[in-house]
Every structure is written in C-alpha cells, then in structure tokens.
ZADO-759249 format. One record per atom (N, C-alpha, C): atom name; x, y, z. Coordinates in steps of 0.2 Angstrom, whole numbers. Each point is the difference from the previous one (the first is absolute). Last residue first. Example, Ala and Ser with C-alpha at 12.3 -4.5 7.8 and 13.67 -1.06 7.14 Angstrom:
BEGIN
atom:c1:c2:c3
N:64:-11:35
CA:4:6:1
C:-4:5:3
N:2:-28:0
CA:-4:6:0
C:4:6:0
! end
This chain:
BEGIN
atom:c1:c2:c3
N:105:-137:-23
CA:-4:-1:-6
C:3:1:-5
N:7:7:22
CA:5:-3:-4
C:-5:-5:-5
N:-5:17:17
CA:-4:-4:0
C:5:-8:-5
N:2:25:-1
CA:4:-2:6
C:-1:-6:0
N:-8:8:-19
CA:6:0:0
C:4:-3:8
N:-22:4:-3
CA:0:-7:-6
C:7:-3:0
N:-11:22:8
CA:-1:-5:5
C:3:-7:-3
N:10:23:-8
CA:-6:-7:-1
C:2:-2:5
N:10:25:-2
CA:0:-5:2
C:-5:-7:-1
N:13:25:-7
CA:-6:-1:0
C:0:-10:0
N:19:22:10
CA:-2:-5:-4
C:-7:-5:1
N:13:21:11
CA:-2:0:-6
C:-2:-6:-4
N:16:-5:19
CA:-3:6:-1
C:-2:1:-6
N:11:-21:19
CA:-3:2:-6
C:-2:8:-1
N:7:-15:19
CA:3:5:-2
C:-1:5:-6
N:-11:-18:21
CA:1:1:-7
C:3:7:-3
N:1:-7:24
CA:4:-5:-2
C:-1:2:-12
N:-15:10:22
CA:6:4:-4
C:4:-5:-4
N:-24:-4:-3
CA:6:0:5
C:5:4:-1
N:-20:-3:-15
CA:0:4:6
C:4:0:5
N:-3:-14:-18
CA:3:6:-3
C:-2:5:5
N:-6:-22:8
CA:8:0:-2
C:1:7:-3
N:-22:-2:7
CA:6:-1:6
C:6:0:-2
N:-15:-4:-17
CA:-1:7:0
C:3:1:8
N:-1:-22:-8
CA:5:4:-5
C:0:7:1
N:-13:-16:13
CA:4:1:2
C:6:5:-4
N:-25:-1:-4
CA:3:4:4
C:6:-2:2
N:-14:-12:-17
CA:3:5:-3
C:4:5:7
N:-13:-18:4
CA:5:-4:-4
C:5:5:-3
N:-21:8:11
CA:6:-4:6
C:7:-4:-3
N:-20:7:-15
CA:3:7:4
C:5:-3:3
N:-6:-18:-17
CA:-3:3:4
C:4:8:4
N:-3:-17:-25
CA:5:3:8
C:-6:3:3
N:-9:-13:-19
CA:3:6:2
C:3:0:6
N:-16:-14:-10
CA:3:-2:-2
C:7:8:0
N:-21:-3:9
CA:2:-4:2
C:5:-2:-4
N:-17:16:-4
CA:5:3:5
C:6:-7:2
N:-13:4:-23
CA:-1:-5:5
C:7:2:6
N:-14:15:-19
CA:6:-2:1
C:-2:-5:6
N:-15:17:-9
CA:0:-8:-4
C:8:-4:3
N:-3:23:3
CA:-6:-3:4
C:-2:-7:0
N:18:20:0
CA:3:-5:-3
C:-7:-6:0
N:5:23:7
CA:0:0:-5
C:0:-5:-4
N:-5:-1:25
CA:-3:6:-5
C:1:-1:-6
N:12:-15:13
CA:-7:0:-3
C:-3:2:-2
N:20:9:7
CA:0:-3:-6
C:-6:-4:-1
N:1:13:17
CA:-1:4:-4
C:3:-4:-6
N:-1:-11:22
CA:-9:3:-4
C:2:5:-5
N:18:-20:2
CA:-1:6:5
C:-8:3:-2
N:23:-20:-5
CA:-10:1:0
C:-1:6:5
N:19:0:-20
CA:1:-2:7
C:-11:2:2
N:22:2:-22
CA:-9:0:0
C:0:-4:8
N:22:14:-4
CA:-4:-2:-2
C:-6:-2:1
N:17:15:9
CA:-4:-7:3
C:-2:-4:-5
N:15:21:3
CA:-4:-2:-4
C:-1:-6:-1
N:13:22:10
CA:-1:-5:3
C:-6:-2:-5
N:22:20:2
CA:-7:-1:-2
C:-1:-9:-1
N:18:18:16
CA:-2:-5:-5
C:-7:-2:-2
N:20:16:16
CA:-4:-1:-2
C:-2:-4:-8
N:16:6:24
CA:1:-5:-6
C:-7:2:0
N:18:16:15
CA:-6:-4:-1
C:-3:-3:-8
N:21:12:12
CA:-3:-7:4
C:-8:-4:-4
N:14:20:-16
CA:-3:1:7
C:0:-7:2
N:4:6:-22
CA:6:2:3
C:0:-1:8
N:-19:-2:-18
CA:4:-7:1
C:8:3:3
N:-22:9:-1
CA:2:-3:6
C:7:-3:-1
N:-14:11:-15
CA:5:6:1
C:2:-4:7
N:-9:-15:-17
CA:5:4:-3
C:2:4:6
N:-21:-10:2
CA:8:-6:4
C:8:5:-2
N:-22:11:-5
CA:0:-2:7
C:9:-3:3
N:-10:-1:-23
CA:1:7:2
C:6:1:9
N:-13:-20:-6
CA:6:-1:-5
C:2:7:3
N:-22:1:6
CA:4:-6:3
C:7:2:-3
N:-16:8:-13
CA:1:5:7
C:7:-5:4
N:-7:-10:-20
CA:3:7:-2
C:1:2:6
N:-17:-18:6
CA:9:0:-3
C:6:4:-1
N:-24:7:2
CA:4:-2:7
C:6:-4:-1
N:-11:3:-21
CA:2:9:4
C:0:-1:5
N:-7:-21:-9
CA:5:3:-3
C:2:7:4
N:-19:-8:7
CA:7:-3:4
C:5:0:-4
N:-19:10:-9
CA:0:5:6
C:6:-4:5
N:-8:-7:-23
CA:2:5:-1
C:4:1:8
N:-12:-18:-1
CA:8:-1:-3
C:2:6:-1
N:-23:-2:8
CA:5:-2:5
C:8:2:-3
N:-20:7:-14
CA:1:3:4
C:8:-2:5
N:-4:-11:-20
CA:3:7:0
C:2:4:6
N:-9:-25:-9
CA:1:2:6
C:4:9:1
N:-10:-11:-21
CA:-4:3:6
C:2:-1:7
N:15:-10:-18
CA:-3:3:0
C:-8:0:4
N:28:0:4
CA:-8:-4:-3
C:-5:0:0
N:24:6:7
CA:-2:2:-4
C:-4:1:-4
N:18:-8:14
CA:-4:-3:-2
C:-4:3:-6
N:12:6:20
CA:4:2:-6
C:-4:-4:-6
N:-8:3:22
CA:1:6:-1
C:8:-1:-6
N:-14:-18:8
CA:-7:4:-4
C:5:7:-2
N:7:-15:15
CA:5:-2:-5
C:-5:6:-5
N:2:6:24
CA:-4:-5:-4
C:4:0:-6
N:7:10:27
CA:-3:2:-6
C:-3:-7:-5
N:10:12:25
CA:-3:-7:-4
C:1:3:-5
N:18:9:16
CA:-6:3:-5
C:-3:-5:-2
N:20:4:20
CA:-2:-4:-5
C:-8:0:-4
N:23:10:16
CA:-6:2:-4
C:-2:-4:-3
N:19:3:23
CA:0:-5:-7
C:-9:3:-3
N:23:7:18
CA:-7:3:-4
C:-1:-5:-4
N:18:1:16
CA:0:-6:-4
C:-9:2:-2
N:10:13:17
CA:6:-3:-1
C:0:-5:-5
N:-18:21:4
CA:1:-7:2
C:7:-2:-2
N:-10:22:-4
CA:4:-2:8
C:1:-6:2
N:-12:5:-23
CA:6:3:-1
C:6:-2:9
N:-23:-3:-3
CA:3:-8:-4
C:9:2:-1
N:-16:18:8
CA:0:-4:4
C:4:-8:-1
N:-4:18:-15
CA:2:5:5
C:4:-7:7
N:-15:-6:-16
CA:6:2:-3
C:5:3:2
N:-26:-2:2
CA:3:-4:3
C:9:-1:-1
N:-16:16:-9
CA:-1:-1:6
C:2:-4:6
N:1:4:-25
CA:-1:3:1
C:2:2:8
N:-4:-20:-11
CA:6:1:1
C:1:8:2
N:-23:-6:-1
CA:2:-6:4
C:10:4:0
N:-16:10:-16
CA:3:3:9
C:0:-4:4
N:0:-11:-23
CA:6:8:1
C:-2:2:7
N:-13:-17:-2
CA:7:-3:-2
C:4:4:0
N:-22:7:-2
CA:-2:-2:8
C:10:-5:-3
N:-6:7:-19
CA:1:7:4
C:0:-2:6
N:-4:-19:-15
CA:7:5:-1
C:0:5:4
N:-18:-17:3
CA:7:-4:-4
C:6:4:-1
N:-21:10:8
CA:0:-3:7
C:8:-6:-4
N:-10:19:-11
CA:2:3:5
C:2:-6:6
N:-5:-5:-24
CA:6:4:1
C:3:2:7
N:-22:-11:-5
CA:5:-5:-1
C:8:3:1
N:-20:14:0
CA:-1:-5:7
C:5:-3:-1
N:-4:11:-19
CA:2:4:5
C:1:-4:6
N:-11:-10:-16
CA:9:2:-5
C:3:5:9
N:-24:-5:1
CA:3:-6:0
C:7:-1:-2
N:-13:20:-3
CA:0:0:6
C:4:-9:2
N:-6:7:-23
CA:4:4:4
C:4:-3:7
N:-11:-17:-16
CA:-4:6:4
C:6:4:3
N:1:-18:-20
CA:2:1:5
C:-2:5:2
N:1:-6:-23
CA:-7:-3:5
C:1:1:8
N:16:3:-18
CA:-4:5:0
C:-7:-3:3
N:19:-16:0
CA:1:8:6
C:-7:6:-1
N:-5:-27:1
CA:4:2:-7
C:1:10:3
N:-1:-21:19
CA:-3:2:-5
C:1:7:-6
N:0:-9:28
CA:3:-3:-6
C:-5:2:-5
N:5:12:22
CA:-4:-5:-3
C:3:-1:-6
N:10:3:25
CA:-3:7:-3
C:-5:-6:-7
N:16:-6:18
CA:0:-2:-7
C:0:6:-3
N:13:6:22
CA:-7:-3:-2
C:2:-1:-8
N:15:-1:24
CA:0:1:-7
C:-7:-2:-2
N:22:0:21
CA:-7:0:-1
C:-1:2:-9
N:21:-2:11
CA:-2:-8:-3
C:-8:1:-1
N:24:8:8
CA:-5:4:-1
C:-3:-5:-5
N:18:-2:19
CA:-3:-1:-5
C:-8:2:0
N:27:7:14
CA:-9:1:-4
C:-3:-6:-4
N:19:3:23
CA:0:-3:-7
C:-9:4:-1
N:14:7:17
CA:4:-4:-2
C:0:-3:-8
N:-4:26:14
CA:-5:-7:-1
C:6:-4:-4
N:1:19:21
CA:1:-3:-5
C:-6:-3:-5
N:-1:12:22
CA:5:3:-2
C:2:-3:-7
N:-17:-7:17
CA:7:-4:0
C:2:5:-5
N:-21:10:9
CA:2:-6:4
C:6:-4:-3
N:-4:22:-11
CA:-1:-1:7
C:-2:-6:4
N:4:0:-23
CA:6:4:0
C:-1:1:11
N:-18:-11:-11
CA:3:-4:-1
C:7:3:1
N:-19:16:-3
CA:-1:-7:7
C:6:-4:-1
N:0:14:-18
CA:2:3:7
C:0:-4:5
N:-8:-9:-19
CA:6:2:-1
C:5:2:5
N:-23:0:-3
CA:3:-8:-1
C:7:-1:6
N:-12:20:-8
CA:2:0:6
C:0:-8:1
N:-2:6:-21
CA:6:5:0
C:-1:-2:10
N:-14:-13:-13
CA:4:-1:-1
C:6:5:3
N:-22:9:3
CA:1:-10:1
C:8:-1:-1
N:-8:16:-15
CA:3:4:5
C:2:-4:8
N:-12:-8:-21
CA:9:1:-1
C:2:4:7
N:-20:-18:-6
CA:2:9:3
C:6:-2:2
N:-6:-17:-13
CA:-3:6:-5
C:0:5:5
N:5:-21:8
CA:5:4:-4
C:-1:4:-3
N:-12:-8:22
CA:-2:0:-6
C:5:3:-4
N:1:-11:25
CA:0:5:-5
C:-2:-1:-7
N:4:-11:26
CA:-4:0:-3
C:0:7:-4
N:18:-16:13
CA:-2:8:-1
C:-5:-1:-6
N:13:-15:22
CA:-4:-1:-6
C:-2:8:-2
N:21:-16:9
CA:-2:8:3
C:-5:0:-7
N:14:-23:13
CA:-4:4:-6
C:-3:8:3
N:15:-26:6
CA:-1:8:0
C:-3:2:-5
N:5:-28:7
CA:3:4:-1
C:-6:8:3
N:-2:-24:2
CA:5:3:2
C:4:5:0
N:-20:-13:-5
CA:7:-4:-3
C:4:4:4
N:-22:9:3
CA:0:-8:1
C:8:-4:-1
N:-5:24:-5
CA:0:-1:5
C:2:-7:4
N:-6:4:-26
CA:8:2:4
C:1:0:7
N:-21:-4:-8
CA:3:-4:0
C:6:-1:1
N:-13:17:3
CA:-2:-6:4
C:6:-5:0
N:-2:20:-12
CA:3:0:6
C:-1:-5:3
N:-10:-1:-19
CA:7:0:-1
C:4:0:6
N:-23:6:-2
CA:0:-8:2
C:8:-4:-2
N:-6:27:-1
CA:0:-6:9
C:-1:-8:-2
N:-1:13:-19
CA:7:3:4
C:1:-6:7
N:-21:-1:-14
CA:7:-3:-3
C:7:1:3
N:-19:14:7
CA:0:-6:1
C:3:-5:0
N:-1:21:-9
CA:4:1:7
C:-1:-9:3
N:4:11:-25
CA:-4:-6:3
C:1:1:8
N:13:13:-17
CA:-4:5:0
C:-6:-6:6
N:29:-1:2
CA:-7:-1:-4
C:-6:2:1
N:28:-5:8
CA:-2:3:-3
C:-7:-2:-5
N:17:-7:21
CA:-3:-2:-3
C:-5:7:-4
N:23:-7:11
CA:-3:6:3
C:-5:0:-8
N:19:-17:14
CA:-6:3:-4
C:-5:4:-1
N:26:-12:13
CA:-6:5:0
C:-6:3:-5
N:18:-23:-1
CA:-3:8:-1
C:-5:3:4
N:9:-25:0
CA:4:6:4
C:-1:6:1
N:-9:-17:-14
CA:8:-2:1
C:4:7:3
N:-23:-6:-3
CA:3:-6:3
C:8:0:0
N:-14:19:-9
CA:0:0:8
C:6:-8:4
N:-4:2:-26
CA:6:7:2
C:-1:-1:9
N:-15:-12:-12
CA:6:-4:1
C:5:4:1
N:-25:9:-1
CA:4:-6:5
C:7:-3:1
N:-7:16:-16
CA:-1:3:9
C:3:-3:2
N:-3:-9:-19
CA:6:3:-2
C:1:3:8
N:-20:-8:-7
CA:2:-6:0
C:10:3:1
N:-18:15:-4
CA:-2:-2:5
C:4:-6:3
N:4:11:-21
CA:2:5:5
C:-4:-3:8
N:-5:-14:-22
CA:8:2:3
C:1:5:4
N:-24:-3:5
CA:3:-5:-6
C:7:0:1
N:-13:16:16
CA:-5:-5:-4
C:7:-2:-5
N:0:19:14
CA:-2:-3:4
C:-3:-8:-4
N:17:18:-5
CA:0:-5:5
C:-5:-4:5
N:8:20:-18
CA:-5:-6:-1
C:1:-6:4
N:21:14:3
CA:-7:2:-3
C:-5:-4:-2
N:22:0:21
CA:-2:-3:-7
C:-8:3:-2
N:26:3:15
CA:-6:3:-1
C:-3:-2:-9
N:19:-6:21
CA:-3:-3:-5
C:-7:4:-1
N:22:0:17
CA:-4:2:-3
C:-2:1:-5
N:18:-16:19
CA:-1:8:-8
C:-8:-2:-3
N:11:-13:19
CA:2:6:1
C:-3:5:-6
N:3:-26:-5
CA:1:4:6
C:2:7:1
N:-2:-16:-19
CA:-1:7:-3
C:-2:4:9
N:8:-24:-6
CA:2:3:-5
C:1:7:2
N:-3:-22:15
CA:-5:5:-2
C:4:6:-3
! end
C-alpha cells in the first residue's frame, strides 16, 4: 500500500474519475477526504471504500462557496495538520455552442467552479501540501483546453486558465517538497462526456477505473515531476 498514512483530498468525488480515483487512492492506504456537492454519491463511495478496506471523510460542498473552501482548509489544518496529495478533478461543461450565443450566467458558472473554486482550492490548501514531506497537486483538465474548437469556448476557455493557474502553481512550488501537475485523460466514459458527446458509443472508451491508476501514480510521493502537463496516452504507453 503505496500511499499509507497520507491524506488524499479529492474534488468531484462523487461520480466518474474523481469517483474512481477516491477509490484507488483509499485501496492504497489513503485516507480520502471525498469532495462533492451529491451527499448521496458521497455515501455510496463511503460504502464502497468501507467495504475494501480502506478510509474516507465525506464533505459535501459546493465549489462556488468560496468561503466552504477557506474552512475546508481549517478543518483539515485541525484534525491532521497536513495534506498529502490534492487532486482537483471537479469541473463543469457549461454548454456548447457558438460564444455570442452563450448566456452570461453560463460563462460565469464555468469560471467559478473550473478556475476560481481551483485558485481558493490552492489558496487554502497550500499552506497544508506545503507540511507534507512529499505535497503532490494534480489538476484534470481536457485536451478542449488547447484544442481550440469550435463552440466548445465555454469549457476549453475556462480549463485553459486552470492550466495557466495550475503551471503558475508548480512554478512558485518548484523549490518546496511539493510537485504540482496538470492531468489530461483523454476521451474516458464518464456523464459529462456523454453530455457533450451524445452520438458517441460509450463502449468504445476507457473507462474512469482505467484512468485512476495513473492519477495514484502522479500522486505519490515516488512521482517527482513538476509543472508538467501529462496524457493519459502518454503514461498508458499508447
């Protein structure tokens, strides 16, 4: 068990890779400290985790309250003092479609929960990735955010500027214990690629579970890397 002893706090946890990521980080000894707005999704996580063997501390939150995330932070500073590994893996589509047809309020949802709920994520947690002996951060993201294509603006704008943030991120770490990197799974069967994806035959896709081991390994202390933006394609030796 890889990652005994050390705390694993993961975002969008209750459904797809951040659901399938809880689990294999618990199987290998982590304590995870399950991040999601689904109270439901949570406990049937806990379930599971419970059933294999492992730990979980479920925290039902919504990233769009920022102030949520600052006593995240605290609670976490007052029961173990640290945190070992982040991945920040929650994220919405928002809607496809050409930018001046895009409704305000759908530009702004995308921002606060793919970039700004990400800044007071390190904001808040940093302090804590920092007392670890082996801090490791790992950001999903989507290939949409170098891609470039058209009508997906909203998504690919807003995990482009959680890259920039991220990158930013690994810059002022890179003197400190803690490795931060950007993570990019390619096309994996999850409901928000169905979302965007409606005609697609989910059966011909990876699955979440296929993609969680890689995101174990860039969360160990063993990976050393920093700053660097990572395919699933590439670990995967595709």
């Amino acid at each position: 068990m890889t990652l005994e002893g050390r705390v694993a706090l993961v975002t969008g946890a209750s459904r797809g890779i951040g659901r399938a990521a809880a689990k294999a980080l618990a199987a290998e000894g982590a304590h995870v400290i399950a991040v999601a707005r689904t109270v439901g999704g949570l406990e049937e996580l806990d379930d599971e985790i419970q059933k294999a063997g492992g730990s979980a501390t479920l925290v039902p939150l919504d990233l769009k309250d920022f102030p949520a995330i600052d006593r995240l932070g605290a609670a976490i500073f007052e029961r173990w003092g640290r945190l070992d590994a982040l991945l920040a893996n929650a994220g919405v589509l928002g809607v496809l479609g050409p930018l001046g047809h895009i409704e305000p309020k759908t530009f702004q949802e995308a921002l606060d929960v793919n970039v700004t709920a990400n800044y007071r994520l390190i904001r808040s947690l940093d302090p804590l990735l920092r007392r670890s002996d082996a801090g490791r951060a790992v950001f999903v993201s989507s290939g949409a955010a170098i891609k470039h294509t058209a009508f997906w603006g909203v998504y690919g704008a807003t995990k482009a500027a959680m890259e920039s943030l991220a990158f930013t991120y690994a810059a002022e770490c890179a003197s400190t214990n803690v490795k931060v990197n950007v993570f990019s799974p390619g096309p994996t069967r999850t409901a928000m690629r169905a979302k965007a994806m409606p005609g697609e035959e989910p059966e011909t896709l990876k699955t979440a579970e296929d993609v969680a081991p890689a995101l174990v390994n860039l969360l160990s202390p063993s990976f050393v890397e920093n700053g660097a933006r990572i395919e699933f394609s590439q670990m995967a030796g595709s």
